[in-house]
C-alpha positions in Angstrom: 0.0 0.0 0.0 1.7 3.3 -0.9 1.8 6.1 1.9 -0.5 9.4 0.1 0.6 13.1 1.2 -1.5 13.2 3.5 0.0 10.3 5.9 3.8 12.0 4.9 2.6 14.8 6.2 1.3 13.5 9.7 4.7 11.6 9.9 6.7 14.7 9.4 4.6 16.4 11.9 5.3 13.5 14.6 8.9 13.8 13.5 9.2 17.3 14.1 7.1 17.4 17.6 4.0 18.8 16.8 1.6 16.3 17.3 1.7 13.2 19.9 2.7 9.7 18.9 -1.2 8.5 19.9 -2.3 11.9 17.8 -0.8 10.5 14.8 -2.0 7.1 15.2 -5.7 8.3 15.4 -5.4 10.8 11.7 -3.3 7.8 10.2 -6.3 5.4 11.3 -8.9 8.1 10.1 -7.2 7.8 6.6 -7.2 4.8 6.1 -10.8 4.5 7.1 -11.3 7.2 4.8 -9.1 5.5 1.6 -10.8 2.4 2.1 -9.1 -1.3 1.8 -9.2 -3.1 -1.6 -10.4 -7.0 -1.5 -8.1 -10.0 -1.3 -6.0 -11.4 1.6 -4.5 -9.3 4.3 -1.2 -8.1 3.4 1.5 -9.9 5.2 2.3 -7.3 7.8 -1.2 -7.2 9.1 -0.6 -9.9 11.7 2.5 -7.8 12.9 0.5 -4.7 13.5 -2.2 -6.7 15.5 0.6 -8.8 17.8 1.6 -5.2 18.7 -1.4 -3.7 19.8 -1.6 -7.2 21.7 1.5 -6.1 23.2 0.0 -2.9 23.8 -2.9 -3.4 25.6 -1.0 -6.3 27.7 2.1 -4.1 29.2 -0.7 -1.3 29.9 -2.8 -3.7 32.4 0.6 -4.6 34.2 1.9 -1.5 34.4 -1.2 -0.6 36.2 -0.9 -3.8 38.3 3.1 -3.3 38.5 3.7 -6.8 39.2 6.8 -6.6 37.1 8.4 -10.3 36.5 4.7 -10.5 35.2 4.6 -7.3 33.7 8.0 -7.6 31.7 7.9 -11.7 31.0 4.2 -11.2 29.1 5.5 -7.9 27.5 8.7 -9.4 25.9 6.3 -12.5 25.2 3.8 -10.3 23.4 6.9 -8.7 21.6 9.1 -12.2 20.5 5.7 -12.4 18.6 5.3 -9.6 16.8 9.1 -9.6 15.8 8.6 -13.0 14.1 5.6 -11.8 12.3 7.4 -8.7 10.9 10.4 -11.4 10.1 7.8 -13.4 8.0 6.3 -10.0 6.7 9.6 -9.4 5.0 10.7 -12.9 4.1 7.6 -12.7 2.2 7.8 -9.0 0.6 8.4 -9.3 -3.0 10.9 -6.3 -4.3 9.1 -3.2 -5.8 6.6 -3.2 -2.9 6.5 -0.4 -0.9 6.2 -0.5 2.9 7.0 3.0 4.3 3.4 3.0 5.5 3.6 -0.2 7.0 6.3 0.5 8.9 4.9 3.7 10.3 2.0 1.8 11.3 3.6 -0.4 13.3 5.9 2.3 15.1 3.1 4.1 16.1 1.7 1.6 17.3 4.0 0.5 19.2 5.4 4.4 20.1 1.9 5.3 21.0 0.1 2.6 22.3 2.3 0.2 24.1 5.5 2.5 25.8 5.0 5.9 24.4 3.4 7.6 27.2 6.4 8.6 30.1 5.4 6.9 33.2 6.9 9.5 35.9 8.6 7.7 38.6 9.9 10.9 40.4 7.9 13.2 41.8 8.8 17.2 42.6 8.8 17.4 46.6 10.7 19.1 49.2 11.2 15.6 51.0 13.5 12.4 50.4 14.8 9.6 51.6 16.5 5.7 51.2 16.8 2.7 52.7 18.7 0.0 51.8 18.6 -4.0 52.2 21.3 -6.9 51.2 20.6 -10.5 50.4 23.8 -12.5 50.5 24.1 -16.5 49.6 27.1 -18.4 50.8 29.2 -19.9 48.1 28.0 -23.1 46.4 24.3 -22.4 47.7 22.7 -21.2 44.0 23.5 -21.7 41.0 21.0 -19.3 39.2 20.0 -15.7 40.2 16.6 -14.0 39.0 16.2 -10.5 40.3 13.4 -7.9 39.1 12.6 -4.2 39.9 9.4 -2.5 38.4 11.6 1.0 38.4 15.3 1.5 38.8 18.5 0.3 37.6 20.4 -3.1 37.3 23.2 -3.1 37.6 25.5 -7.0 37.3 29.4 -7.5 38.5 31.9 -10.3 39.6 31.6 -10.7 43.3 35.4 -10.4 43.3 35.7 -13.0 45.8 33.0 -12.8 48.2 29.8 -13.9 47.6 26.6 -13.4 45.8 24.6 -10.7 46.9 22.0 -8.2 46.2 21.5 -4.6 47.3 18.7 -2.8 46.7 18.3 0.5 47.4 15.0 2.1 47.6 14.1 5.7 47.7 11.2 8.1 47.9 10.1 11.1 47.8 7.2 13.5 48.9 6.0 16.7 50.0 6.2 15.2 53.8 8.8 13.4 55.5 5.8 11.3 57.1 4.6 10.7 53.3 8.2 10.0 52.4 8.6 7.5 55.3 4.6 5.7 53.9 6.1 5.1 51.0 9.5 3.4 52.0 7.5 1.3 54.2 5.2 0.5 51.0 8.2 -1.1 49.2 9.9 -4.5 50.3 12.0 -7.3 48.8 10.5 -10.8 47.7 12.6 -13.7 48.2 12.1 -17.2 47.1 14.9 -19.8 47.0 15.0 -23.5 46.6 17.0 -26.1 44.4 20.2 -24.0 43.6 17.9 -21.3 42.3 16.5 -17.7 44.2 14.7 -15.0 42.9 14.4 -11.6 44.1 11.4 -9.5 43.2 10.9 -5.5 44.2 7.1 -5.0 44.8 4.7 -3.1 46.7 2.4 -4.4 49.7 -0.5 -2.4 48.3 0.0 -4.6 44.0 1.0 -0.4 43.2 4.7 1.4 43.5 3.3 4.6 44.5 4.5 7.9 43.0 7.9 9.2 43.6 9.4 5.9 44.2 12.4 3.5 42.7 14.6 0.8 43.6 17.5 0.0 42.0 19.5 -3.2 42.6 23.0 -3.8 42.5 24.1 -7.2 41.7 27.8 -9.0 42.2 27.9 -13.0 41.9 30.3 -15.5 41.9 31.6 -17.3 39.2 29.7 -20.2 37.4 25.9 -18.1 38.4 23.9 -17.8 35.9 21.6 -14.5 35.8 18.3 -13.6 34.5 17.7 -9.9 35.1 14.5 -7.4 34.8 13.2 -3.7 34.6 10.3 -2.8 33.6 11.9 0.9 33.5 15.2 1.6 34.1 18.3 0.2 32.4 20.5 -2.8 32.7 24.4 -3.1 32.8 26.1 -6.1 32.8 29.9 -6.2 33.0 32.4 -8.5 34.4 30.0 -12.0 34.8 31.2 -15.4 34.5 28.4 -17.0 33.6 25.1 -16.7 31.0 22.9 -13.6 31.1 19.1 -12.4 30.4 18.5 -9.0 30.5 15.6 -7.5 29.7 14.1 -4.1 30.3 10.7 -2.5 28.3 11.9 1.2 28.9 15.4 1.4 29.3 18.7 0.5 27.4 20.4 -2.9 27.9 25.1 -2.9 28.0 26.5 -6.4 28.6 30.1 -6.1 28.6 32.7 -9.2 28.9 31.0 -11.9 29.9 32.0 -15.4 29.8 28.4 -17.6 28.5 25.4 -17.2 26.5 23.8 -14.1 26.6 20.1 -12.5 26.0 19.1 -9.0 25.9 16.3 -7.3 24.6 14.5 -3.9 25.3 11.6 -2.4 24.0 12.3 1.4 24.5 16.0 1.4 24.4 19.6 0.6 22.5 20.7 -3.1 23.4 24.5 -3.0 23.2 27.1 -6.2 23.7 30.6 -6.5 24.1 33.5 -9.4 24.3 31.0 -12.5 24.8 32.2 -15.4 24.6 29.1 -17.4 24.0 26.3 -17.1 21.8 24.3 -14.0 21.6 20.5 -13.0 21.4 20.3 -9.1 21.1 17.0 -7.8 20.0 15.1 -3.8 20.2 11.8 -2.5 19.2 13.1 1.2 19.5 16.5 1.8 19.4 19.7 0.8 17.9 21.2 -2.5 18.5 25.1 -3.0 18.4 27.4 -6.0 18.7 31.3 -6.4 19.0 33.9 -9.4 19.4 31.5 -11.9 20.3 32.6 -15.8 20.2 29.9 -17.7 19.0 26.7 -17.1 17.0 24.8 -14.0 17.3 21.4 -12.9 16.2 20.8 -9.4 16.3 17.9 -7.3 15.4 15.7 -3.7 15.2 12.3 -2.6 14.3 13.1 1.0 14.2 16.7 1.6 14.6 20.0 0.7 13.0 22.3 -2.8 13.3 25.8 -3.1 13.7 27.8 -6.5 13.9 31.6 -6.5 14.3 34.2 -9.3 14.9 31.8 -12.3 15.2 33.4 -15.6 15.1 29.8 -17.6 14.9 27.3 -17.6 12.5 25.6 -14.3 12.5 21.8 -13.3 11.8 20.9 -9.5 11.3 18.0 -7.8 10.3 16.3 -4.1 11.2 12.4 -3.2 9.8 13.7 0.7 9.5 17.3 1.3 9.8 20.6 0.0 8.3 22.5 -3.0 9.0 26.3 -2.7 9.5 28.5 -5.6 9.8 32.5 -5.4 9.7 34.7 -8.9 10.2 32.5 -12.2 10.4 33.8 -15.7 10.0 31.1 -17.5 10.2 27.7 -17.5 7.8 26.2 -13.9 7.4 22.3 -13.5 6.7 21.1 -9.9 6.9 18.0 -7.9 6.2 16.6 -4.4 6.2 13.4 -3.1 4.8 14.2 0.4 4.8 17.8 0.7 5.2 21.3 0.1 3.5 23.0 -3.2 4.0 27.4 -2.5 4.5 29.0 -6.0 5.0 33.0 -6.0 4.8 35.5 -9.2 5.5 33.5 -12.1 5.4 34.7 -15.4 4.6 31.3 -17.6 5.4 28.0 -17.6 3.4 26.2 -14.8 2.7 22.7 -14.2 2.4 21.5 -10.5 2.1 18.3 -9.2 1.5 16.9 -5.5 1.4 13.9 -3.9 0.4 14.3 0.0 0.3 18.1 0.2 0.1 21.6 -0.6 -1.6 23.6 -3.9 -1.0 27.2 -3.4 -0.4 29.6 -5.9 0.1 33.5 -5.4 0.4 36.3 -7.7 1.5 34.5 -10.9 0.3 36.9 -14.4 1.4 35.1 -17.6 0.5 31.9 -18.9 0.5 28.5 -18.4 -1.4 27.1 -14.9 -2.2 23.0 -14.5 -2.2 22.2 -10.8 -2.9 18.4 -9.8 -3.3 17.2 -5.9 -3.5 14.2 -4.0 -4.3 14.9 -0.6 -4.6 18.7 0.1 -4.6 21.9 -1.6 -6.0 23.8 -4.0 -5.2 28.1 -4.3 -5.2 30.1 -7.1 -4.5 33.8 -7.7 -4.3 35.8 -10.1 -3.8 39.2 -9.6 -1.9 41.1 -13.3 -3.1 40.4 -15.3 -6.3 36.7 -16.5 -6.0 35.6 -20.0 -7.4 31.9 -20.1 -5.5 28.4 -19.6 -6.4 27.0 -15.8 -6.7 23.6 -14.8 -7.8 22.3 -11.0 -7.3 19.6 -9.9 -8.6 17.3 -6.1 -7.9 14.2 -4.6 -9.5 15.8 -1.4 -9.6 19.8 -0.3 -8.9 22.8 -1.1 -10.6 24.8 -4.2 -10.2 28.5 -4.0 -9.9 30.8 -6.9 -9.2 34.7 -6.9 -8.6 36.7 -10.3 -9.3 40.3 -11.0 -9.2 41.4 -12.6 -12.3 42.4 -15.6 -11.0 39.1 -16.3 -9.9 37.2 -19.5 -12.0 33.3 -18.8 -12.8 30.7 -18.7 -14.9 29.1 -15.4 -15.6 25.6 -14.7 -17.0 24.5 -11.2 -16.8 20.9 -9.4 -18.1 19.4 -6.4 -17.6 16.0 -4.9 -19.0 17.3 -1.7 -19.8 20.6 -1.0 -19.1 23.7 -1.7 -20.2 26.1 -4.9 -19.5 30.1 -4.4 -19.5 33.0 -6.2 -18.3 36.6 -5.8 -18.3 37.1 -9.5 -17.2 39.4 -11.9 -19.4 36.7 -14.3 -20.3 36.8 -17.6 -22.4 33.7 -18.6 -24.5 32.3 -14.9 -24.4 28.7 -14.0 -25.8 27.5 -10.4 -25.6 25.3 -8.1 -26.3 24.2 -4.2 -25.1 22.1 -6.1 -22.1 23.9 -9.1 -21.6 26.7 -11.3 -21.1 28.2 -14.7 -20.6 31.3 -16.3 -20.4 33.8 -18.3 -18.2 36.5 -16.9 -15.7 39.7 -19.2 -15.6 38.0 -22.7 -14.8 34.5 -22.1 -14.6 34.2 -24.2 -11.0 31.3 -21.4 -9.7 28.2 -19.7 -11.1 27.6 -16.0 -11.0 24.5 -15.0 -12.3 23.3 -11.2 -12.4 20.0 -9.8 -12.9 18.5 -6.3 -12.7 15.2 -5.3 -14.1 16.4 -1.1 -14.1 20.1 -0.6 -14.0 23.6 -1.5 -15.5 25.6 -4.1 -14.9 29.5 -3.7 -14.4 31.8 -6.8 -14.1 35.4 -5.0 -13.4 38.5 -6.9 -12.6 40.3 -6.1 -9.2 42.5 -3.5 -9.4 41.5 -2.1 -12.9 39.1 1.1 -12.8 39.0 1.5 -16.6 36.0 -0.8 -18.4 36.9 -2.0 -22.2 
């Protein structure tokens, strides 16, 4: 369905500030009411938007509840879902289609009706105070650690020696001292152990934090503890552990720094960053960017409205972003990536590739080994290869120039077409058959395929280290 003036016009006026996130939603609703839908089936990103206003209504009945290993577990449930429905939305997207409306649809959806609207913690008074409490557990006692706060920070390190323990500190404040000291007495500390496993939960005696209050937890464990952390607002940080991590947080950004197992982060409002894992990695945002670095084993990383970057992976590595770029620099392993609206960058690679982008150029430097699988809509597509190259290739966009560099010692077969543009080469090529839109021939011994298509755009086949075409 292609966005009218009209709904490019509410979007820059959300952009720029002057109307709400749930302000937009309503006139983008009232147009589409007003333009109508054509028959036939729903289009495939219709079960995305829905999952998200699932979402929506969910996290706002716990948030008014505030039971928050309830409130977060359901949320990120509600959101796994309507990730893999966008996933399938744009496996199944066809290049030439346009989705700038559909993605808008499902930002503001998610902007507007699930996390948009600030929920103020902190209150303006001339009254505050803390209090703080410490759970400790002797060494051997647990091996996995749950902890959850409804408002506050996490924040996870090495225990250094000493045992696992938990601090949390809460505070309050109010326009009394007598108000101030109601609501500290308001918040306590759940505890429940049993089986090498406890779990600590921040709640309220009343089901509701009152107004003006947090409690933010410090963390430090021992080595060998595995940890599953949540806020339902406030950010995580995770450095130091020795042991697997799950982090999740629905307004507030999630860092996980050096850790030494398998690690899953996701945030809904918020950048997920991750840094020298050594263990596979799960690192997923609904808004914000997501960013990954020197991480031993596989990683799958992802956006719905932000950018993606992926650097120094040693694993297999999955990317994709619904409205934003994907960035990945030095991956050994296989490499599938995908962006709706957004450029795909990919340098040093010697696995697989797989690459896929609707609303945006391919670009791929630095290539070592393994097969290439290109696939654009709107924008075009380069490839090349940094060592002689005897694999498979296709590439193939609706509209955007193709251009691919080999090194001559590299052994393929090329076919090339275009609709309507032209097809050159400066390769040395046995058994050669051209003409204005196409070409084929074979590069030293033929071993791979490389096959080209474009439906609008020129192809260009240049050898490495030669900038002239014949």
């Amino acid at each position: 369905m292609e966005m009218t003036e009209e709904g490019r016009m509410i979007l820059r006026m959300l952009q720029d500030g002057k109307i709400t996130a749930a302000e937009a939603e309503t006139l983008l609703s009232a147009l589409e009411s007003r333009r109508g839908h054509p028959g036939g089936p729903e289009p495939p990103w219709g079960a995305a938007r829905r999952s998200a206003k699932a979402a929506a209504k969910a996290a706002k009945e716990f948030l008014a509840e505030m039971r928050p290993e309830r409130y977060v577990q359901d949320a990120m449930r509600q959101l796994d879902d309507a990730m893999r429905q966008v996933e399938r939305a744009v496996r199944d997207m066809q290049p030439g289609k346009r989705v700038n409306e559909v993605v808008a649809k499902i930002k503001e959806t998610v902007m507007a009706e699930q996390f948009g609207e600030e929920h103020r913690w902190q209150e303006a008074g001339a009254e505050s105070a803390e209090r703080d409490e410490t759970v400790s557990f002797p060494e051997g006692t647990i091996q996995e650690l749950s902890v959850s706060t409804p408002v506050g920070r996490i924040v996870a390190k090495p225990a250094e020696g000493a045992p696992t323990t938990v601090r949390v500190v809460f505070r309050a404040t109010g326009p009394t001292a007598q108000d101030v000291a109601a609501k500290l007495e308001e918040l306590v500390l759940d505890s429940r152990r049993g089986d090498g496993a406890a779990e600590l939960v921040v709640r309220a005696k009343g089901g509701r934090i009152p107004s003006g209050c947090s409690a933010d937890m410090e963390v430090s464990t021992a080595p060998g503890v595995s940890l599953a952390l949540k806020s339902a607002h406030g950010p995580i940080e995770v450095n130091g552990i020795n042991g697997d991590v799950s982090a999740e947080a629905v307004n507030g950004a999630v860092t996980i720094s050096a850790v030494s197992g398998d690690v899953t982060a996701k945030s809904v409002n918020g950048n997920v960053e991750g840094t020298g894992i050594s263990g596979d990695a799960n690192l997923s945002t609904v808004n914000g960017h997501a960013a990954a670095s020197n991480v031993n084993g596989d990683l799958k990383i992802s956006s719905v409205n932000g950018a993606v970057e992926a650097a120094d992976v040693t694993g297999d590595l999955r990317a994709s972003s619904v409205n934003g770029g994907v960035t990945i620099a030095n991956a050994t392993g296989d490499v599938s990536a995908e962006s709706v609206n957004g450029k795909l960058a990919v340098n040093h690679t010697t696995g697989d590739l797989s690459l896929k982008s609707l609303n945006g150029g391919i670009e791929v430097r630095g290539i070592a080994g393994g097969d290439v699988h290109a696939r654009g809509g709107h924008g075009g597509i380069t490839l090349e290869f940094a060592q002689p190259f005897s694999g498979d290739v296709t590439a193939e966009t609706s509209s955007g120039h193709i251009s691919v560099s080999l090194p001559r010692e590299s052994s393929v077969r090329i076919r090339a077409t275009s609709a309507s543009g032209r097809v050159e080469s400066n390769l040395p090529l046995t058994d050669e058959a051209r003409s204005e839109r196409s070409l084929s021939g074979t590069l030293g011994q033929g071993e791979g395929d490389v096959t080209l298509k474009t439906t609008s755009g020129a192809i260009t086949l240049t050898e490495i280290g030669v900038q002239d075409g014949r």
